[in-house]
N, CA, C and O atoms as a GROMACS GRO file, in nm:
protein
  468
    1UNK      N    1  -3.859   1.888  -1.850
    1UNK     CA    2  -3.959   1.898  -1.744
    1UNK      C    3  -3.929   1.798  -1.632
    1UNK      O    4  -3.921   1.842  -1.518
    2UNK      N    5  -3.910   1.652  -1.660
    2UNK     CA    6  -3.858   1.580  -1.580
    2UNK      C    7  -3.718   1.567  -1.470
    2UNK      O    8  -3.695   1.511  -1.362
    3UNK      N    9  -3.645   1.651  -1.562
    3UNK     CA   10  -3.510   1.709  -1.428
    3UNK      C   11  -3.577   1.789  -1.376
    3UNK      O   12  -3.562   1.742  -1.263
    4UNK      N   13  -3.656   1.893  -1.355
    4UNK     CA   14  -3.707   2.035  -1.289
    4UNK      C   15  -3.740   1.945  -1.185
    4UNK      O   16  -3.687   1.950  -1.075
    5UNK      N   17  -3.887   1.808  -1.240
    5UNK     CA   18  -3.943   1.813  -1.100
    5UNK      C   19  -3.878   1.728  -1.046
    5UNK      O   20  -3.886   1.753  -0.926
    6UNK      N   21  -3.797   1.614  -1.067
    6UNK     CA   22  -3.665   1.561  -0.991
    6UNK      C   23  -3.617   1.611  -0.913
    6UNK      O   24  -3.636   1.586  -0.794
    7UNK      N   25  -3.527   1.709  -0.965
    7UNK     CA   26  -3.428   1.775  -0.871
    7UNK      C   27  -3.483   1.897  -0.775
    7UNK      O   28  -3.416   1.938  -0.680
    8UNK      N   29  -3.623   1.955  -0.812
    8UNK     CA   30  -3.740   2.038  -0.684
    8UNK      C   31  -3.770   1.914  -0.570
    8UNK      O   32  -3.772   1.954  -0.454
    9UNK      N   33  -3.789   1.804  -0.586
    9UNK     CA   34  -3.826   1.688  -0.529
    9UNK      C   35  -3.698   1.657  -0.420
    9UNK      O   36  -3.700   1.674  -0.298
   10UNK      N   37  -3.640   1.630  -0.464
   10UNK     CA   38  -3.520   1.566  -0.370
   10UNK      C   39  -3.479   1.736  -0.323
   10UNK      O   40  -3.421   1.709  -0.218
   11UNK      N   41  -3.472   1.877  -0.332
   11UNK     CA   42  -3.444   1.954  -0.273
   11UNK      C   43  -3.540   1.977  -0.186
   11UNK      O   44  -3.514   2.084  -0.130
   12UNK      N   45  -3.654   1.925  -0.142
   12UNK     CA   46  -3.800   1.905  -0.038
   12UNK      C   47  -3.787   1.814   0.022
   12UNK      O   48  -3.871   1.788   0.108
   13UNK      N   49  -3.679   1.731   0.001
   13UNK     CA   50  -3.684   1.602   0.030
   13UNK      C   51  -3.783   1.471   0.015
   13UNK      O   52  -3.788   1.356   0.059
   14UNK      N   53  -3.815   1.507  -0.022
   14UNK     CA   54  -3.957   1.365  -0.082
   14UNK      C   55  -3.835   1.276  -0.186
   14UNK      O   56  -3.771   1.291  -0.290
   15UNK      N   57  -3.864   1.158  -0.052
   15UNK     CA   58  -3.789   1.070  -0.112
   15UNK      C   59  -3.892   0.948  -0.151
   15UNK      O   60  -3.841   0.842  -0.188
   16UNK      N   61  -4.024   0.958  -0.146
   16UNK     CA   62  -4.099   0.877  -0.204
   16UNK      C   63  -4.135   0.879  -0.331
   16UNK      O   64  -4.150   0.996  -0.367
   17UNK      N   65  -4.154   0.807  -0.411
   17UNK     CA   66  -4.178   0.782  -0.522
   17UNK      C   67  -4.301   0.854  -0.577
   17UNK      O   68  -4.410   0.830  -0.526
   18UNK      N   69  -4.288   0.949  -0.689
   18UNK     CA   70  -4.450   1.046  -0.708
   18UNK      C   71  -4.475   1.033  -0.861
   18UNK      O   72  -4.394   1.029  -0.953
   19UNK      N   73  -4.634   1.027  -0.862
   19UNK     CA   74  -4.706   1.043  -1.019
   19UNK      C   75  -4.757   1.145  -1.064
   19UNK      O   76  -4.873   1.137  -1.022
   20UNK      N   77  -4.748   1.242  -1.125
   20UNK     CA   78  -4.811   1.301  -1.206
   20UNK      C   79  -4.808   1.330  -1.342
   20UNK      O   80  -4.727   1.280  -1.420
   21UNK      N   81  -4.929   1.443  -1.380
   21UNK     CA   82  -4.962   1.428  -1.510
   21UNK      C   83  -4.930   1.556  -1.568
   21UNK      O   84  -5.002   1.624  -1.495
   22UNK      N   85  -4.876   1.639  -1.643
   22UNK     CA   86  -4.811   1.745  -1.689
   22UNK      C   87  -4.895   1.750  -1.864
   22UNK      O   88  -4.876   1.686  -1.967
   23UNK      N   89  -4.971   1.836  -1.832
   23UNK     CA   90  -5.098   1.871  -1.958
   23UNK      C   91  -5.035   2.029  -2.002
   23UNK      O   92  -5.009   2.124  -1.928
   24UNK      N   93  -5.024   2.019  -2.123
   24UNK     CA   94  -5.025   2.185  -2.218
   24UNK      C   95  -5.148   2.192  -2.306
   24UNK      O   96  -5.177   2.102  -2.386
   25UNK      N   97  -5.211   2.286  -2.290
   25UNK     CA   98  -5.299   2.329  -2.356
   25UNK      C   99  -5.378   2.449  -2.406
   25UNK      O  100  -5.393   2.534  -2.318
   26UNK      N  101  -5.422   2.474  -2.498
   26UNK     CA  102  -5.417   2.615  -2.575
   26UNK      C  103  -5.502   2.725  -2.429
   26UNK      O  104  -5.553   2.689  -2.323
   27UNK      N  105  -5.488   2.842  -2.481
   27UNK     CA  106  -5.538   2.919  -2.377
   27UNK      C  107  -5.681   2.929  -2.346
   27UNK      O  108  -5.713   2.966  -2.233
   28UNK      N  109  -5.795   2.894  -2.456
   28UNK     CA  110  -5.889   2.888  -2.436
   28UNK      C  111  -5.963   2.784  -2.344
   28UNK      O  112  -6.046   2.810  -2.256
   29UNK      N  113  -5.894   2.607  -2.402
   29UNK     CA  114  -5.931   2.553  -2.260
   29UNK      C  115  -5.878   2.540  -2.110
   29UNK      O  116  -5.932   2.471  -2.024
   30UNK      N  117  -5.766   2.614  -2.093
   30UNK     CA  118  -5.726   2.646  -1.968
   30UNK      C  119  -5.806   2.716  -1.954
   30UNK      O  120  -5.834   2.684  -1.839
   31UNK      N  121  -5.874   2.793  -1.978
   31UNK     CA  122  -5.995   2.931  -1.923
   31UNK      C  123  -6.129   2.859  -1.915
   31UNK      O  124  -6.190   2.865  -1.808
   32UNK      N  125  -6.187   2.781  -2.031
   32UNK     CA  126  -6.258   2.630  -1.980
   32UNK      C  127  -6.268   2.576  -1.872
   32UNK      O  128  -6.369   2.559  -1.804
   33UNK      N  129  -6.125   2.535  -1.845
   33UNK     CA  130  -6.178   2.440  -1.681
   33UNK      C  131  -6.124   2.534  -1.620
   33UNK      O  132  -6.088   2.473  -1.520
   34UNK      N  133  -6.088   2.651  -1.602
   34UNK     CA  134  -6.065   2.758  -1.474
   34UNK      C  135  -6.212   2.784  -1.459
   34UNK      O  136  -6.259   2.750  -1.350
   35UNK      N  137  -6.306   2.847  -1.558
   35UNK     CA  138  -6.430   2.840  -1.519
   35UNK      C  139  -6.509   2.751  -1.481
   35UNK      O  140  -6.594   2.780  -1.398
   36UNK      N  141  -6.499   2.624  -1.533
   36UNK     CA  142  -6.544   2.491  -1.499
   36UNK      C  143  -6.489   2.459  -1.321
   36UNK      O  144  -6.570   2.478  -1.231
   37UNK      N  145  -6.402   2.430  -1.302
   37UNK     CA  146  -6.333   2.420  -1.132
   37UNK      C  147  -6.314   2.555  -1.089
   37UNK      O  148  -6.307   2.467  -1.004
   38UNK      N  149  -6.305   2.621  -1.072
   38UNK     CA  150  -6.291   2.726  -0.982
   38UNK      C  151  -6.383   2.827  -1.009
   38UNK      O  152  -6.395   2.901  -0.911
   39UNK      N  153  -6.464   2.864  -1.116
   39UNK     CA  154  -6.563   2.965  -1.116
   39UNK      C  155  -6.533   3.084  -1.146
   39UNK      O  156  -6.594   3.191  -1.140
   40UNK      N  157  -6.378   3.038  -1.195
   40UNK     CA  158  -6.346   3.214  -1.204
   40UNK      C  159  -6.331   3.194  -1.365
   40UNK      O  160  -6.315   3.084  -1.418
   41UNK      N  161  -6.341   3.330  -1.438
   41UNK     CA  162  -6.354   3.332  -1.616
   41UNK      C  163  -6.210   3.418  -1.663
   41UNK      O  164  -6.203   3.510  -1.744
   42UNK      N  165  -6.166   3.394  -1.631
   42UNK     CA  166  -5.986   3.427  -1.683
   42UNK      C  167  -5.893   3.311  -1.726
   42UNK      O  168  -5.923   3.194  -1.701
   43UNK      N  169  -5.809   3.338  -1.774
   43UNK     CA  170  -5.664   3.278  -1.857
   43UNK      C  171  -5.544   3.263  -1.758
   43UNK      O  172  -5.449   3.342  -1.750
   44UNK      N  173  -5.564   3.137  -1.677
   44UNK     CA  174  -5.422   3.146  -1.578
   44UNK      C  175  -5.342   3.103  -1.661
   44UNK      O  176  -5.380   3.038  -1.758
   45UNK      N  177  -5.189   3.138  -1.634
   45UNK     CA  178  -5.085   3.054  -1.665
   45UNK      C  179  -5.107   2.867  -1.623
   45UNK      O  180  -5.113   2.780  -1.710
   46UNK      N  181  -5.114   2.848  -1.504
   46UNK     CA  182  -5.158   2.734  -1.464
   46UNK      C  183  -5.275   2.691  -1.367
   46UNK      O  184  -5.338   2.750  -1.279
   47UNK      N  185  -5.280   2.556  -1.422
   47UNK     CA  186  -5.373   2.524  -1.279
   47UNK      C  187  -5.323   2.396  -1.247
   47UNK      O  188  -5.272   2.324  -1.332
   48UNK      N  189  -5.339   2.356  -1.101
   48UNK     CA  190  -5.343   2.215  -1.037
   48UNK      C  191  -5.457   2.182  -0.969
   48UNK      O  192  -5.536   2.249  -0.903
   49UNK      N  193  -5.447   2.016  -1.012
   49UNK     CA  194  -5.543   1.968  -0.953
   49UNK      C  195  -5.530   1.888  -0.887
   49UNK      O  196  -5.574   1.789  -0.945
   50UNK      N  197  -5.470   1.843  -0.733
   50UNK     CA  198  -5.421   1.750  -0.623
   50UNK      C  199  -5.486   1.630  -0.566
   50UNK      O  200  -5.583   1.630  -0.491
   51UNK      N  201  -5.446   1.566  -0.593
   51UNK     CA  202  -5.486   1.420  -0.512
   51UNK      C  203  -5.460   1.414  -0.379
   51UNK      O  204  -5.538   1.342  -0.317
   52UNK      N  205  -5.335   1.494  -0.284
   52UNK     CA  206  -5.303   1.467  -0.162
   52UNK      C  207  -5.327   1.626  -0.068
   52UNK      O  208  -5.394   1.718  -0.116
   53UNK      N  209  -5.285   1.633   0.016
   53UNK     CA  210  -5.261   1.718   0.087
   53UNK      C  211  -5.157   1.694   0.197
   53UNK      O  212  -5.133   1.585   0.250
   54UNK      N  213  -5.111   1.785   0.218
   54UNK     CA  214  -4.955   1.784   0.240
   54UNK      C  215  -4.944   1.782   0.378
   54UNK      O  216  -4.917   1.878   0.450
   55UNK      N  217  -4.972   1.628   0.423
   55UNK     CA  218  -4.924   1.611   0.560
   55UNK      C  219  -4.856   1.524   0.627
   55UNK      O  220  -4.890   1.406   0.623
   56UNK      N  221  -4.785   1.550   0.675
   56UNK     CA  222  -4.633   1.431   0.654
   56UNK      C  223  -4.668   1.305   0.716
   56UNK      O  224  -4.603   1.208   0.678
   57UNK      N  225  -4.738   1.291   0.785
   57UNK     CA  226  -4.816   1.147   0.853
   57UNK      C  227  -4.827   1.087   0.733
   57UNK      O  228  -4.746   0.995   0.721
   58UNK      N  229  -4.922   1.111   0.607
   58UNK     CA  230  -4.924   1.082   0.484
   58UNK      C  231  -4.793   1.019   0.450
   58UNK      O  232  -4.766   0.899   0.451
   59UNK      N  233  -4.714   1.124   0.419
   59UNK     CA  234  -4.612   1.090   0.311
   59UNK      C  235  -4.519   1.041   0.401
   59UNK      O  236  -4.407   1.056   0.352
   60UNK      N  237  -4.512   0.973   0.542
   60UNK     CA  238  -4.387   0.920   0.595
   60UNK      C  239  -4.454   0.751   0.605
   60UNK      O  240  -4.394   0.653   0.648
   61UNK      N  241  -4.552   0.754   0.569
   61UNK     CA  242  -4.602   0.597   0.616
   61UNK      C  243  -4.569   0.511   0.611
   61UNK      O  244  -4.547   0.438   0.708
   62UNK      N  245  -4.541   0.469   0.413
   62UNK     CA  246  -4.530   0.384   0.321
   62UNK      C  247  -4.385   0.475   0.260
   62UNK      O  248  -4.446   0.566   0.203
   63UNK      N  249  -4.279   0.498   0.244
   63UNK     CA  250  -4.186   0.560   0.208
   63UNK      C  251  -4.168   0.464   0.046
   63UNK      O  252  -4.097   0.502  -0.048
   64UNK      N  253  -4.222   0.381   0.046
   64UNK     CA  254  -4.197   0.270  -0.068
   64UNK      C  255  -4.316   0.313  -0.153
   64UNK      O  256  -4.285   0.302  -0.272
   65UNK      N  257  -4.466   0.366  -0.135
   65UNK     CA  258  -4.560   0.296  -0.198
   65UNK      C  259  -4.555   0.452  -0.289
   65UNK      O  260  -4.480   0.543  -0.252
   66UNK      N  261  -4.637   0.464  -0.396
   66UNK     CA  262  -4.643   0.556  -0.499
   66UNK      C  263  -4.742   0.690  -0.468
   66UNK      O  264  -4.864   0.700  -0.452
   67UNK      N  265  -4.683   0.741  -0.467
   67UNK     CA  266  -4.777   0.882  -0.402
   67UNK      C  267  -4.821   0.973  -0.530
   67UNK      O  268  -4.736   1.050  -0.576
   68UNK      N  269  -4.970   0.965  -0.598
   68UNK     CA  270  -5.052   1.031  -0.700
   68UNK      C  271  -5.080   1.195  -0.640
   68UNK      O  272  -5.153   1.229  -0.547
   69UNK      N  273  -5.010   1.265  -0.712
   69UNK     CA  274  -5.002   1.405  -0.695
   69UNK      C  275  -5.084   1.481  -0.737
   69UNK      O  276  -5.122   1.572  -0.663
   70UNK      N  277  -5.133   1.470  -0.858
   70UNK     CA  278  -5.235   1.501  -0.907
   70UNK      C  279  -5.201   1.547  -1.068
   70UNK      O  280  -5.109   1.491  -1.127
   71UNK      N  281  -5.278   1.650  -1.133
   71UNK     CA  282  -5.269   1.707  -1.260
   71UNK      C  283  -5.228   1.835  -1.247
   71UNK      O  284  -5.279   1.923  -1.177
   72UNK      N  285  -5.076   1.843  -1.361
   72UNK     CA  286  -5.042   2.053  -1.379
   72UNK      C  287  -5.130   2.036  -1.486
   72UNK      O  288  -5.166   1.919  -1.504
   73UNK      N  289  -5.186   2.140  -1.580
   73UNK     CA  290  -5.211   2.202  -1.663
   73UNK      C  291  -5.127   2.337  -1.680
   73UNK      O  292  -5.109   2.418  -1.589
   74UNK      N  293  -5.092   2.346  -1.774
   74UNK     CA  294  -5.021   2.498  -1.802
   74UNK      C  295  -5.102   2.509  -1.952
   74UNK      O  296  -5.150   2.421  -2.022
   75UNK      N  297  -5.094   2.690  -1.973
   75UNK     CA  298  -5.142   2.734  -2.084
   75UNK      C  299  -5.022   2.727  -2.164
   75UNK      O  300  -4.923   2.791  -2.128
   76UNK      N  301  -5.020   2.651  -2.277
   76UNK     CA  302  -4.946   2.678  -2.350
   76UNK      C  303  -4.830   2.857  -2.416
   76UNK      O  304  -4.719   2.877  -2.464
   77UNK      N  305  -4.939   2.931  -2.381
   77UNK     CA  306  -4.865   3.031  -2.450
   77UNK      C  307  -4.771   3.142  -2.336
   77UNK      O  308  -4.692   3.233  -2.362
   78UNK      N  309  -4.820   3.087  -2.207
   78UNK     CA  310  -4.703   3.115  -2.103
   78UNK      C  311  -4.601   3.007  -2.077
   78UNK      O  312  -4.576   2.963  -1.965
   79UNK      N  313  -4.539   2.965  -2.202
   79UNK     CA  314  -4.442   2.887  -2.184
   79UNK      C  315  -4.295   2.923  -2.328
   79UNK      O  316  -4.175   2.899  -2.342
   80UNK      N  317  -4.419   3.000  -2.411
   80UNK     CA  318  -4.356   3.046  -2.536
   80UNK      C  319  -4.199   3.082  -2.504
   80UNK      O  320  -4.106   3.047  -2.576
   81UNK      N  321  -4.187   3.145  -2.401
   81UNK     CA  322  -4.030   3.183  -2.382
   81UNK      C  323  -4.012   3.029  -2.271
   81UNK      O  324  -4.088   3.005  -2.177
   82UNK      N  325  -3.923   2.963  -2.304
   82UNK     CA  326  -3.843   2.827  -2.199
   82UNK      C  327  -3.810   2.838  -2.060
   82UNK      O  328  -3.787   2.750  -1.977
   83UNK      N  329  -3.810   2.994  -2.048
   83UNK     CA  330  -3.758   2.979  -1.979
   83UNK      C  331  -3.862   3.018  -1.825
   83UNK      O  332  -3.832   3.026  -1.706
   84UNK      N  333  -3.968   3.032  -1.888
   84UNK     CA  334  -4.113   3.049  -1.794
   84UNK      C  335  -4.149   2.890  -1.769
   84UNK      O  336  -4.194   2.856  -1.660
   85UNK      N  337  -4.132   2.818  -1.848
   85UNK     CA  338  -4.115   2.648  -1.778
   85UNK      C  339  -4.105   2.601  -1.654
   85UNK      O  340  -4.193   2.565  -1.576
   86UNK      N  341  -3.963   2.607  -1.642
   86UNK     CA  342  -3.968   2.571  -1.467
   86UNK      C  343  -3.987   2.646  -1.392
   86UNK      O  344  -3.967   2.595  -1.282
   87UNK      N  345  -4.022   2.768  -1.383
   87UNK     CA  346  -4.109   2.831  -1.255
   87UNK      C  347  -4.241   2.798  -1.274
   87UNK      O  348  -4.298   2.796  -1.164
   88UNK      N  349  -4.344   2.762  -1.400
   88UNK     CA  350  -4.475   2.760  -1.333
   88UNK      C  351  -4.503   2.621  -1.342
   88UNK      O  352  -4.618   2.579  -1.346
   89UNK      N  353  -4.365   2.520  -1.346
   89UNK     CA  354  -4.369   2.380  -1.312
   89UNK      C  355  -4.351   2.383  -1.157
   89UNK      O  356  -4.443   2.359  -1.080
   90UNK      N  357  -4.231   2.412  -1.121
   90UNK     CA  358  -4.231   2.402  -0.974
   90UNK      C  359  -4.324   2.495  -0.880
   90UNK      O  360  -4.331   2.456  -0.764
   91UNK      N  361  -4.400   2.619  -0.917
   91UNK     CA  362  -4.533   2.668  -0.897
   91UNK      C  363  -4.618   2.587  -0.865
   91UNK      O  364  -4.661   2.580  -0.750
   92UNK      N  365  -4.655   2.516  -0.955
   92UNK     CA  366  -4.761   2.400  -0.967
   92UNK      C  367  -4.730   2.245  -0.869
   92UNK      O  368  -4.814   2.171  -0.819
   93UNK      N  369  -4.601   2.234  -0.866
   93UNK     CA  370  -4.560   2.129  -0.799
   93UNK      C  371  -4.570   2.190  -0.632
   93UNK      O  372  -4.679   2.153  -0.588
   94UNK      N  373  -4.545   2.217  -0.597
   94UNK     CA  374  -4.597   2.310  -0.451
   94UNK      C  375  -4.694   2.311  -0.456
   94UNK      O  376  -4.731   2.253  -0.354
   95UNK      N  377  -4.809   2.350  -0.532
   95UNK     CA  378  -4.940   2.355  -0.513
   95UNK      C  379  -5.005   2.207  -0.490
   95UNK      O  380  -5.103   2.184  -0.418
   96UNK      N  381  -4.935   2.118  -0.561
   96UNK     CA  382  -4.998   1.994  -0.532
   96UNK      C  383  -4.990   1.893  -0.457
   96UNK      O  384  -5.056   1.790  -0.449
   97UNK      N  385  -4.818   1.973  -0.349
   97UNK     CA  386  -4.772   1.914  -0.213
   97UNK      C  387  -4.850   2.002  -0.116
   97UNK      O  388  -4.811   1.992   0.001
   98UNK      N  389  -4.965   2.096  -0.139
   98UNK     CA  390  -5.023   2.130  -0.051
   98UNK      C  391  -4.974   2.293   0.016
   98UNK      O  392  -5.029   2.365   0.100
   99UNK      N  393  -4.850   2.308  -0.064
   99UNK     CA  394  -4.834   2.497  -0.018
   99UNK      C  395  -4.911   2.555  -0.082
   99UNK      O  396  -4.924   2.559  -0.205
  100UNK      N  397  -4.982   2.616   0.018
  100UNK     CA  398  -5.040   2.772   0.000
  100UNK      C  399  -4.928   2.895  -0.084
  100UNK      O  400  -4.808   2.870  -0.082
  101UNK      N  401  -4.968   3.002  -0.142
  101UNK     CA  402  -4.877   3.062  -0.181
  101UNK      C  403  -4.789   3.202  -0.092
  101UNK      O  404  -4.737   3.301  -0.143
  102UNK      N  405  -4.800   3.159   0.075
  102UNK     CA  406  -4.774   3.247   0.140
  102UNK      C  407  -4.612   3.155   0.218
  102UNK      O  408  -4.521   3.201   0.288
  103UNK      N  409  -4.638   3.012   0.161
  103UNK     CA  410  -4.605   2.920   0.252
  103UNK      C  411  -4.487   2.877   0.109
  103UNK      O  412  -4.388   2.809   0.137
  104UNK      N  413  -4.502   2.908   0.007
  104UNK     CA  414  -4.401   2.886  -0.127
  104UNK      C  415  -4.312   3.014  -0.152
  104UNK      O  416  -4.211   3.004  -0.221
  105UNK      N  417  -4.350   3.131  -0.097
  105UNK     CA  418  -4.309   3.256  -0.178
  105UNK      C  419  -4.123   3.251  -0.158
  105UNK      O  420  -4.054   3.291  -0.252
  106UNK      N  421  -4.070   3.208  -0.052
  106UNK     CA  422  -3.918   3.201  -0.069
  106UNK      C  423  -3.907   3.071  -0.152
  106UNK      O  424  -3.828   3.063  -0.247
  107UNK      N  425  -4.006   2.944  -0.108
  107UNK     CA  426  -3.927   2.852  -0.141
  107UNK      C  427  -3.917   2.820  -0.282
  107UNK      O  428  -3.830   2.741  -0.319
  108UNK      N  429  -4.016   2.887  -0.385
  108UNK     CA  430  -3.975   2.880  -0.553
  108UNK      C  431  -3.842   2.923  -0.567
  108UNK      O  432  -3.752   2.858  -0.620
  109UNK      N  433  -3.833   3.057  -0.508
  109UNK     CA  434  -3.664   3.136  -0.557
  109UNK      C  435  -3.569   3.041  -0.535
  109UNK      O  436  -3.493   3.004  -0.625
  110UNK      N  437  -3.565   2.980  -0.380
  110UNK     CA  438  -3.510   2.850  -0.349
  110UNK      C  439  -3.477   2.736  -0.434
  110UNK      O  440  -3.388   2.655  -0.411
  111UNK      N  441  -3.547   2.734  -0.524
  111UNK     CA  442  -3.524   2.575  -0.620
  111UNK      C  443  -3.510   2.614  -0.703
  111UNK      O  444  -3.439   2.527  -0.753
  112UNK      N  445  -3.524   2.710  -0.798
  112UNK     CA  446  -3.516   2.812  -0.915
  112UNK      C  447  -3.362   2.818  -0.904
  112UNK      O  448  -3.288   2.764  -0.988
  113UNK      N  449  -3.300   2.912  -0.758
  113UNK     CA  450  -3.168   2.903  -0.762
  113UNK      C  451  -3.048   2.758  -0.761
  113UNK      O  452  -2.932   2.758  -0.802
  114UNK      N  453  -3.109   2.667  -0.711
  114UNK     CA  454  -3.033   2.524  -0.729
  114UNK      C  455  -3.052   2.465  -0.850
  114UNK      O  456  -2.987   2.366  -0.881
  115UNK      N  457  -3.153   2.527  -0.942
  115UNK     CA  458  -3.165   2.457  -1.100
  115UNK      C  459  -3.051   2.581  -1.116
  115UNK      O  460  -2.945   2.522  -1.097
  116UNK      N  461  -3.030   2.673  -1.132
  116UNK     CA  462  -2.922   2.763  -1.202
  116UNK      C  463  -2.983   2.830  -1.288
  116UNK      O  464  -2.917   2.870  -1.385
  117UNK      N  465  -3.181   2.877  -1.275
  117UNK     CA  466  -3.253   2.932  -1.375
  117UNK      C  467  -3.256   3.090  -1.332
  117UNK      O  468  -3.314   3.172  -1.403
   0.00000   0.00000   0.00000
């Protein structure tokens, strides 16, 4: 998990230093806090939950200081095959630099193809 979001990172260029928290958990409480935060009563593959929003004034300030990204959650059982991993890691990692999913749709294939997945 830690090479995926490494090497998605430095291909965005964020050369600042980032925290987050990478949660697996059974499918029922992913559907828990999907209903709990968002209101909706379904089983996502993932959810994020962001500390920043993605505006480069932000992230050019302090190039040194630690930038809190927020929380992935993934459902455990969309991960059963390995190889669904790093797409709804770097999914989730976009979501918590603030792309919309109109504003990610090339750039997953994009980093997907430089991991060699």
């Amino acid at each position: 998990m830690k090479t995926v979001v490494l090497k998605a990172l430095d291909l965005l260029k964020l050369k600042q230093p980032v925290e987050l928290a990478v949660l697996i958990v059974n499918k029922e409480e992913i559907k828990r806090l999907n209903k709990i935060w968002r209101k909706v009563n379904e089983t996502p593959d993932e959810l994020s939950f962001g500390l920043n929003s993605r505006q480069m004034v932000k992230f050019a300030k302090d190039l040194h200081s630690m930038l809190s990204l927020g929380e992935i959650i993934i459902n455990a059982e969309k991960i059963s095959d390995k190889n669904r991993l790093p797409k709804i890691l770097i999914h989730s990692l976009l979501h918590l630099l603030g792309y919309s999913h109109e504003q990610m749709e090339g750039l997953e294939n994009k980093i997907l193809k430089s991991l060699e997945i």
